[in-house]
C-alpha positions in Angstrom: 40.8 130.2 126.1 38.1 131.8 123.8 38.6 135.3 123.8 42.4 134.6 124.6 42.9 132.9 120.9 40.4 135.3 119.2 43.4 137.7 120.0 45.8 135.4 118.2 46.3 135.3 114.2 46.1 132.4 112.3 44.2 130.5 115.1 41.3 128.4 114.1 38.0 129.6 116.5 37.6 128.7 119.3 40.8 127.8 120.2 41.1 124.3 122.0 44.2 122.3 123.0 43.1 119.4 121.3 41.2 119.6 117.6 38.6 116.9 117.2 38.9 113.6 115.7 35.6 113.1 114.3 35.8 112.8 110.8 32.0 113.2 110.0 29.8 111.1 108.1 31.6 109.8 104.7 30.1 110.6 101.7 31.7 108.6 99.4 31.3 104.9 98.3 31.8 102.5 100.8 34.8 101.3 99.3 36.1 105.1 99.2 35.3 105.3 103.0 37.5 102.7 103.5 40.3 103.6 101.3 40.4 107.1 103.1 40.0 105.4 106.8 43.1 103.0 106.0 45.4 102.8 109.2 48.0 104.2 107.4 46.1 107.3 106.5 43.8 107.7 108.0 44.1 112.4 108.9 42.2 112.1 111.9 44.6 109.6 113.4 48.3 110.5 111.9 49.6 111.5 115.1 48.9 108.2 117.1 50.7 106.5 113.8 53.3 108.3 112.9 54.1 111.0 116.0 54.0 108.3 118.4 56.3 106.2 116.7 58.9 108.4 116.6 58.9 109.4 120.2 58.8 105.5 120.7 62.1 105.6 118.6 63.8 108.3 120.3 63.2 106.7 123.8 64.4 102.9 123.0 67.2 104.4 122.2 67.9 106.5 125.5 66.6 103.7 127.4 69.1 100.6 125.9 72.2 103.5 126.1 70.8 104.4 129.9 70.6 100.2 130.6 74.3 100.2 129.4 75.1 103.0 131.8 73.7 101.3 134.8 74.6 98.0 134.1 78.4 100.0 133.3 78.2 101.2 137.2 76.5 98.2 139.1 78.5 95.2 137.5 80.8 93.1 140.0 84.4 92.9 139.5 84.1 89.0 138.7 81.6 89.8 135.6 84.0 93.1 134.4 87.0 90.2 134.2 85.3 87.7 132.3 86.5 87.1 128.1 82.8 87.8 127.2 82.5 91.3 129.2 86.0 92.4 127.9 85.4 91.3 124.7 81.9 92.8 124.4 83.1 96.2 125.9 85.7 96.4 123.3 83.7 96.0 120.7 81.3 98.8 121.6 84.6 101.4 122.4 85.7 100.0 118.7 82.6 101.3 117.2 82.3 104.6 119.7 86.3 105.0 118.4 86.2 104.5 114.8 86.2 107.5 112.3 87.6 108.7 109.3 89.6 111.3 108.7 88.5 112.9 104.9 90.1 116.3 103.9 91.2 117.8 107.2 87.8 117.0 108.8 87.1 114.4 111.0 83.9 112.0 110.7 82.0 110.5 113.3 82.2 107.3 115.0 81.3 104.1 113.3 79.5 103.9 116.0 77.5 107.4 115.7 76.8 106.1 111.7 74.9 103.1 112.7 72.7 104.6 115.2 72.2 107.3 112.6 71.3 105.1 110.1 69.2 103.2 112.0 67.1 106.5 112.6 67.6 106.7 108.6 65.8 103.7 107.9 63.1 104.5 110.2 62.0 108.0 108.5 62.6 106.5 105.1 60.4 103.4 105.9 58.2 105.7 107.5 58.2 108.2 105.3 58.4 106.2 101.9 56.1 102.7 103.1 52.6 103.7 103.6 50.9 104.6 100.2 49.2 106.3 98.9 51.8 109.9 98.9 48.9 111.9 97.3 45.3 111.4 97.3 44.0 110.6 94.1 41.3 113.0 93.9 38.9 114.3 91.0 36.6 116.9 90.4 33.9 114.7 91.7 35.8 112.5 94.6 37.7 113.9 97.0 39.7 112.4 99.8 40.9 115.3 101.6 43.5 118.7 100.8 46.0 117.0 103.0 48.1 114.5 101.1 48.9 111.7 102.9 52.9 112.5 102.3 52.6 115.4 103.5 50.2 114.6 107.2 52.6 111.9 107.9 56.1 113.8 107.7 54.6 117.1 109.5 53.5 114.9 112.6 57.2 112.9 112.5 58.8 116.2 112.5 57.0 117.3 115.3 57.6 114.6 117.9 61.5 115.5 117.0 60.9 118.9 118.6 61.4 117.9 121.9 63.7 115.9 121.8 65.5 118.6 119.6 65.7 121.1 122.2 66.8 118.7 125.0 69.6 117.8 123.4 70.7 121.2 123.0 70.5 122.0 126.5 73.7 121.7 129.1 71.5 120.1 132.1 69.1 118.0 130.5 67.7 114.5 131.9 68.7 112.4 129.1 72.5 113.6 130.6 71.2 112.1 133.7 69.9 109.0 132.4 73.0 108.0 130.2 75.6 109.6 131.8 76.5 111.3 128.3 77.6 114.7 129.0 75.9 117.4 127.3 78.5 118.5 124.5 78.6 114.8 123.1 74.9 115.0 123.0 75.1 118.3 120.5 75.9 115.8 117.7 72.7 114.7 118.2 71.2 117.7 118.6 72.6 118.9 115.3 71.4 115.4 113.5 68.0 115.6 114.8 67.5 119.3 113.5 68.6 118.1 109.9 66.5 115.1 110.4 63.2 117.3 111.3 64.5 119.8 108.3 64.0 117.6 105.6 60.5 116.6 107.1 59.4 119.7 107.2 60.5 119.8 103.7 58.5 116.6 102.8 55.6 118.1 104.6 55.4 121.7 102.6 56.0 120.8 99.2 53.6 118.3 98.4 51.1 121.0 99.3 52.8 123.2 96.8 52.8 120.6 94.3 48.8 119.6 94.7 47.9 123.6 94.5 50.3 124.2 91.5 47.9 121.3 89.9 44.9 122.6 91.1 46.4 126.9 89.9 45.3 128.0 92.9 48.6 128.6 94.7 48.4 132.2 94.9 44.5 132.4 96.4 45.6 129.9 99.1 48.3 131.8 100.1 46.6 134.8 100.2 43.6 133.5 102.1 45.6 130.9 104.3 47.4 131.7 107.6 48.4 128.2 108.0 50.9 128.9 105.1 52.4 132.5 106.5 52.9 130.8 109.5 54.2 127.5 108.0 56.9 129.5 105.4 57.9 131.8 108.7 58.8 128.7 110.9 59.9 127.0 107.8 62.9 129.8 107.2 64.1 130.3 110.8 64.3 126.2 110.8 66.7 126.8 107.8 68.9 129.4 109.2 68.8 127.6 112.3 70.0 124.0 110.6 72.5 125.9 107.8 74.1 127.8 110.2 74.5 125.4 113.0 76.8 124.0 109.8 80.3 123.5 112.1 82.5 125.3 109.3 80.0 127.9 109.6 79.3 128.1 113.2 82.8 127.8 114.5 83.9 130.8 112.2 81.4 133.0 113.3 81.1 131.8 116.4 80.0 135.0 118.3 77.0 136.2 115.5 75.7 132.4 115.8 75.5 132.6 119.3 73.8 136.3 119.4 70.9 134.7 116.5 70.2 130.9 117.6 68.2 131.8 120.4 65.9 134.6 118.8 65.2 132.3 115.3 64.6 129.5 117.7 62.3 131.5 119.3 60.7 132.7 115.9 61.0 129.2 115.1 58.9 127.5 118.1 56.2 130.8 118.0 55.2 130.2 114.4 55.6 126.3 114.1 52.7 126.4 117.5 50.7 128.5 115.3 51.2 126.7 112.4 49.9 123.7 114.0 46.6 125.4 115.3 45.7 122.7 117.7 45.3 120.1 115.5 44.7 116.1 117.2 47.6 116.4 120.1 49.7 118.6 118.4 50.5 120.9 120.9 50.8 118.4 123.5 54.4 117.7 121.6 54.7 121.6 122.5 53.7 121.5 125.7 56.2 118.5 126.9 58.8 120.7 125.4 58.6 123.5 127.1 57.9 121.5 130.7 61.6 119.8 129.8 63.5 122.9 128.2 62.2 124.9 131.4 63.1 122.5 134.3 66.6 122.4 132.3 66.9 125.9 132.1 66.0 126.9 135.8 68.0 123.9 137.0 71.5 125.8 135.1 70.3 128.8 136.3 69.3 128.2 139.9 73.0 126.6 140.1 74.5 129.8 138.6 72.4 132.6 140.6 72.0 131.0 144.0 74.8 128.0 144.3 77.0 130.3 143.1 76.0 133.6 143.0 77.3 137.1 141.6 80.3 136.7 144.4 83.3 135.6 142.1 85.5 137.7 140.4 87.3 136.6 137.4 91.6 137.9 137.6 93.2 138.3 134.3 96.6 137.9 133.3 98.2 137.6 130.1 100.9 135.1 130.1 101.9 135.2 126.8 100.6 136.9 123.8 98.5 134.3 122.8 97.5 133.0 125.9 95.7 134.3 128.9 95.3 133.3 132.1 92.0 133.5 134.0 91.4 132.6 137.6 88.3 132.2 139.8 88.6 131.8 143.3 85.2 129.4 144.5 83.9 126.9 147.0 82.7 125.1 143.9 83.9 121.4 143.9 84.7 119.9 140.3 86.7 117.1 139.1 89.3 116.7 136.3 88.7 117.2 132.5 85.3 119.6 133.8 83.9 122.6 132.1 82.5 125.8 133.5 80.4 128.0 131.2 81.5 131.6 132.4 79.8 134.9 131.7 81.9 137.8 131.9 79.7 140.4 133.0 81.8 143.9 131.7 82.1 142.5 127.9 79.5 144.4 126.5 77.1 142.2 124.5 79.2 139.4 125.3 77.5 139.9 128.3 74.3 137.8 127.3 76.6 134.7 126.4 78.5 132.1 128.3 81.0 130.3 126.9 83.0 127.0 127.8 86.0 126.9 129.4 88.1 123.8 130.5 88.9 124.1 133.9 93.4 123.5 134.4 93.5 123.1 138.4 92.1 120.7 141.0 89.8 121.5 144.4 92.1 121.4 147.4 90.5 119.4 150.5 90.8 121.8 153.5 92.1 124.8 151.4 90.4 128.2 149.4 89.5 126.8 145.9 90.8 128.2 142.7 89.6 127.7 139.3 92.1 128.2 136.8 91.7 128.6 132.9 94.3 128.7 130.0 92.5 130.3 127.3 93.8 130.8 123.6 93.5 134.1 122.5 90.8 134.3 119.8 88.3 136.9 118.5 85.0 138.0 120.3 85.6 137.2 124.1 88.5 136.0 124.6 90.4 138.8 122.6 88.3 141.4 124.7 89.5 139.9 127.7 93.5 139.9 126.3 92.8 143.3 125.6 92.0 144.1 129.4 94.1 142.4 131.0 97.3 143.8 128.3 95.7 147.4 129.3 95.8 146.5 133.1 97.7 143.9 134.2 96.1 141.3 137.1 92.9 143.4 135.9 89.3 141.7 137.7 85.9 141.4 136.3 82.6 140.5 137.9 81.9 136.9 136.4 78.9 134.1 136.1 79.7 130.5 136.9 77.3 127.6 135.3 78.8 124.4 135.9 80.7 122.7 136.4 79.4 119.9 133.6 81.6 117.1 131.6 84.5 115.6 132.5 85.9 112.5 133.2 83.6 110.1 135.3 84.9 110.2 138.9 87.1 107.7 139.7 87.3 106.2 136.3 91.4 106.9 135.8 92.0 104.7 138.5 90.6 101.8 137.3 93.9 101.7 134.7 97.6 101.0 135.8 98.6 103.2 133.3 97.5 106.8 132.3 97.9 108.7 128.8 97.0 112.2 128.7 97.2 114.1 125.7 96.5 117.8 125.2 97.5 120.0 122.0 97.4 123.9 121.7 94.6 125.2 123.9 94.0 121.5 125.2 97.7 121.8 127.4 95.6 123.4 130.0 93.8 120.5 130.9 96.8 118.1 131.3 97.6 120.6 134.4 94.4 119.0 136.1 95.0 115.6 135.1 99.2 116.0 136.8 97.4 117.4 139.9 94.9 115.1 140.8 97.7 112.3 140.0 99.9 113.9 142.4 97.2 114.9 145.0 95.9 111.0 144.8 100.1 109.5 144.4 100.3 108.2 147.9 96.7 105.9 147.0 98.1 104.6 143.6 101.3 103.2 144.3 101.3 101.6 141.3 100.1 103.7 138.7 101.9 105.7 135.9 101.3 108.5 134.1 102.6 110.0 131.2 101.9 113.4 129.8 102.2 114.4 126.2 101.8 118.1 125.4 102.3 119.8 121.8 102.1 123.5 121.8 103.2 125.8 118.9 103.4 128.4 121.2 107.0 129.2 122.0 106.0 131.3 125.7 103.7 127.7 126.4 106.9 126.0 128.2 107.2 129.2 131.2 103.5 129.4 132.2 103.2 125.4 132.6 106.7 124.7 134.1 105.2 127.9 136.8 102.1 126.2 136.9 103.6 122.9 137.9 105.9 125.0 140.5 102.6 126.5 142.1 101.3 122.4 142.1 103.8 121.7 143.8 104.0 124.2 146.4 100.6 123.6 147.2 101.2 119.6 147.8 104.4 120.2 149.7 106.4 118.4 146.7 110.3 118.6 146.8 111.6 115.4 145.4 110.8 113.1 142.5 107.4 112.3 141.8 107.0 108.9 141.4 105.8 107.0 138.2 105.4 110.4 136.4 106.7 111.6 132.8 105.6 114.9 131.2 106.7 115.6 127.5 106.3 118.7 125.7 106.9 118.5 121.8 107.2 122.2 120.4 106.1 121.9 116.8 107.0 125.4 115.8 110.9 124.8 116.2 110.2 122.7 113.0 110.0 126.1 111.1 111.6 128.4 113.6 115.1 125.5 113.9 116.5 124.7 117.5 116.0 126.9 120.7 118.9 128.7 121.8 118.1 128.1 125.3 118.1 124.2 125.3 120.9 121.8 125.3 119.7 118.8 122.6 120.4 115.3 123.6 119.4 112.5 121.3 117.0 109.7 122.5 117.1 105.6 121.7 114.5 106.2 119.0 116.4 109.4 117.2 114.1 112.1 118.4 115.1 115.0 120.0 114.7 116.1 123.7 116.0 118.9 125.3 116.8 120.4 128.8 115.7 123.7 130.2 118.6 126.1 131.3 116.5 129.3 131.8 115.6 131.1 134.8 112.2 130.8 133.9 111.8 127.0 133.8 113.2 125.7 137.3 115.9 122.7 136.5 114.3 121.7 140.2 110.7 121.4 138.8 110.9 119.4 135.4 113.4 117.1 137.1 110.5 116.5 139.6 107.6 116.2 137.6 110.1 114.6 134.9 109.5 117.4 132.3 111.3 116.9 128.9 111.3 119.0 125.5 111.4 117.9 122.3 111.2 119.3 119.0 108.2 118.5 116.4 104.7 116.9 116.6 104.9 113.4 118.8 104.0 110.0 117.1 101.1 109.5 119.5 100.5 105.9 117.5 103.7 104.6 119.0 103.7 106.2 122.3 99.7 104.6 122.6 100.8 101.4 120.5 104.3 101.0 123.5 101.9 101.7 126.6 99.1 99.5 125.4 101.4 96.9 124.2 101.6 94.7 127.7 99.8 91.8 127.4 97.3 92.1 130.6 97.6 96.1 131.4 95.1 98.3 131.4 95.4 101.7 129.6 93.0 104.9 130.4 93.4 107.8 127.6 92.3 111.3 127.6 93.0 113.7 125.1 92.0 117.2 124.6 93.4 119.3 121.2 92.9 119.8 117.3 90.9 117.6 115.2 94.0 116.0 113.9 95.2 115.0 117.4 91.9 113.6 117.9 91.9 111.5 114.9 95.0 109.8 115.7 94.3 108.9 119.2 90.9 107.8 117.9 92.5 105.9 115.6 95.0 104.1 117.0 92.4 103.5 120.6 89.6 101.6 117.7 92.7 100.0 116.9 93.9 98.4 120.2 90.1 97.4 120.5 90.8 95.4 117.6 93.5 93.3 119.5 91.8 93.0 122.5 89.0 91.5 121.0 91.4 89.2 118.9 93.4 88.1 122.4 96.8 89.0 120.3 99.9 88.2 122.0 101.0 91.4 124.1 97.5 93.2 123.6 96.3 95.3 127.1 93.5 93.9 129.2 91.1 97.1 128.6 91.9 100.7 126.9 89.6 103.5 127.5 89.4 106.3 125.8 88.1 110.2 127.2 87.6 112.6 124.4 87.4 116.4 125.9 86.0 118.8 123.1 86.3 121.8 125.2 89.3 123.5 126.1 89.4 127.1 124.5 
């Protein structure tokens, strides 16, 4: 390890994986010894008080959200039907459905808020309880160059590192332990990276303030590696927090996905040297890369050897904002999934997978096909429109990793009644949702399910009316389908006026609905699937309000679309909470709610 780190800059010799925690003999009064050695900072033990902490912070609470998971899976039917569980269970959704809708954006959960501010309160009252924040030193005492500030938030930010990274990862075991699929974890991972940013801010510029006093700012950084590697790691953190900034991310998508992993990589290289072995800092380095790595290889053992470079990816455009893409796969999946795909002939698009929300169901007994509806968008997708416009039913060599997310199996049959909701892209998964209902109809003989689709795209209605013909040829389907509704709402004949092709018939409530007479929608497959057309955006408050208003049923929700959609359903679901708990006349025994962000 010797001659290894004197090869490395910036390492303190000889290089050790643990620094040592002998202060020395004091020098100072006794009563100066003792200030210095105080428990709350004391150098030579700021990890155990203030690193340890933290990791003791982060894992109460994945272990009382991992309890709840179990105790979700393993309770009887007799305890799930008591007032108390019902009443309990509601009032957890209420605070996992509440937000706020402010300026087109969409907040988090009430929920989310409180957990987050219970993490608040513990950095603050870490952060801002022990005193002193500077040493008070002279020319003739001094306590030590490290203010006390400073130590404390450096070690906090490091015990967020690992957790950091694992909640940026698809496969990850906190995943396993809570049964929180990856993509509602990124939240997380995107609050924890702010929360470790402005620690590291704490940390550097007391340093900067106490060497400003002292005018030797500009020696220290000349002579001090610890600060070139602290400022490096310090500016990839930045670019890494500010532009995981969703406004910024989600419009350049593509360039944040080519960067993150090199700056992280920047970042975790110089924040290791940074902290040059000191107490057990690089044991907080060492745990990460043990759990990033299992992570890692467990995604890519699934992708190279469970599912190999077989599968070939056919393209077709079915509209001109819409493509479809499909996979035949032995791969079993469930509905509401995601597979991350890797398009192997899309140039530097190459090195990135990206999420797609998978439209079909396995068959028992039959070839498996994975189908995607994908909006046409810049970067890969609009490569991908661009092939298959040039060649028609084109096929390109493709990487599967998945299939992760989705709905928890079996959970939509625990509800009489089933609302799915999808909006633009988010149609697609609705597909899934009427096929496993029509696969599973003879085993729920007294379930209903009702479909709600907005789409402001007017080619939307031919590929999903084909789609449900090709559903049911593959289930044998010829008459009605029992206890099944499907409406499709096409906002842009609110700019565009009435389509030609449709016959409008006015419904109880005064909206409009219309019926297909083209060749391309079959007359024989909306009647049997119960397909109707209106015009404008559904009021998804009273369509969740009617179902949910049966005193004693239960409602299951899913919804996949715009932020707006989202809010609504969100809305109205924290709502219904609210009567349940109350016991209102006509309120529903239990609403659950399935929020899909993926969908593309």
């Amino acid at each position: 390890m010797d001659s290894m780190g004197s090869m490395i800059p910036f390492l303190d010799q000889p290089v050790m994986l643990h620094s040592s925690r002998d202060p020395g003999e004091c020098t100072l009064t006794p009563e100066q010894c003792a200030y210095k050695s105080q428990y709350w900072v004391n150098w030579y033990q700021a990890d155990h008080r203030y690193a340890l902490p933290t990791v003791a912070f982060f894992l109460t609470a994945i272990v009382i959200f991992a309890i709840s998971h179990v105790v979700s899976a393993i309770a009887p039917q007799s305890v799930k039907k008591s007032v108390f569980w019902s009443r309990s269970v509601s009032f957890l959704r209420f605070l996992s459905y509440k937000s706020w809708r402010i300026a087109g954006w969409n907040t988090q959960s009430l929920g989310m808020f409180l957990l987050g501010g219970a993490g608040l309160v513990f950095f603050l009252a870490m952060t801002l309880g022990p005193l002193p924040y500077y040493w008070p030193n002279t020319k003739e005492v001094s306590y030590g160059g490290s203010p006390p500030i400073a130590t404390r938030t450096g070690f906090m930010a490091l015990a967020c590192m690992p957790f950091l990274i694992i909640l940026g990862a698809k496969a990850n075991p906190i995943t396993a332990l809570t049964g929180i699929s990856h993509e509602k974890l990124n939240i997380w991972h995107n609050w924890v990276a702010w929360a470790m940013f402005v620690l590291a801010l704490i940390h550097t510029f007391p340093f900067i303030i106490v060497h400003v006093k002292e005018g030797d700012l500009v020696m220290t950084w000349n002579t001090g590696g610890v600060w070139v590697t602290g400022v490096v790691a310090l500016i990839a953190q930045a670019w890494l927090t500010f532009m995981s900034i969703p406004w910024i991310r989600n419009r350049y998508y593509e360039f944040f996905k080519s960067t993150h992993f090199f700056m992280a990589m920047v970042f975790i290289i110089f924040f290791f040297l940074h902290c040059d072995f000191r107490m057990s800092s690089w044991d907080y380095f060492i745990a990460t890369a043990v759990l990033y790595t299992l992570s890692w290889l467990y995604s890519q053992c699934r992708t190279y050897f469970e599912h190999g470079f077989k599968h070939k990816a056919r393209l077709a455009a079915e509209t001109e904002n819409t493509l479809r893409i499909t996979i035949d796969t032995t791969m079993e999946w469930g509905p509401g999934q995601h597979v991350f795909l890797r398009f192997l002939t899309c140039g530097v698009h190459a090195f990135t997978a990206h999420p797609f929300t998978i439209c079909s169901v396995p068959q028992k007994g039959k070839k498996n096909q994975l189908v995607f509806f994908v909006k046409r968008r810049g970067g890969v997708t609009g490569h991908l429109m661009s092939l298959a416009l040039k060649n028609p039913d084109s096929q390109v060599p493709v990487l599967l990793d998945g299939p992760y997310g989705g709905i928890p199996e079996g959970r939509l049959v625990d509800f009489e009644k089933n609302l799915i909701i999808g909006g633009g892209a988010g149609a697609g998964l609705t597909l899934s949702m009427v096929e496993d209902f029509v696969q599973l109809n003879h085993l729920r003989p007294k379930d209903e399910m009702k479909v709600i689709v907005a789409t402001r795209d007017p080619g939307m209605r031919f590929w999903y009316i084909q789609t449900l013909e090709e559903i049911a040829a593959r289930h044998s389907k010829h008459d009605v389908i029992p206890r099944l509704s499907i409406q499709i709402h096409e906002t842009f004949a609110e700019q565009a006026g009435r389509d030609p092709g449709a016959e409008d018939l006015k419904l109880e409530d005064g909206s409009r609905v219309s019926k297909v007479h083209s060749k391309e929608c079959s007359q024989l497959t909306t009647e049997m699937f119960g397909v109707h057309f209106f015009s404008g955006r559904p009021d998804l408050p009273a369509i969740m309000h009617q179902m949910a208003n049966q005193e004693g049923t239960s409602l299951g929700v899913v919804v996949c679309g715009p932020s707006s959609m989202h809010y609504d359903v969100c809305e109205t679901a924290s709502a219904e909470q609210s009567r349940i708990m109350a016991k209102k006349p006509g309120s529903a025994r239990e609403l659950w709610l399935h929020t899909e962000n993926f969908s593309y």
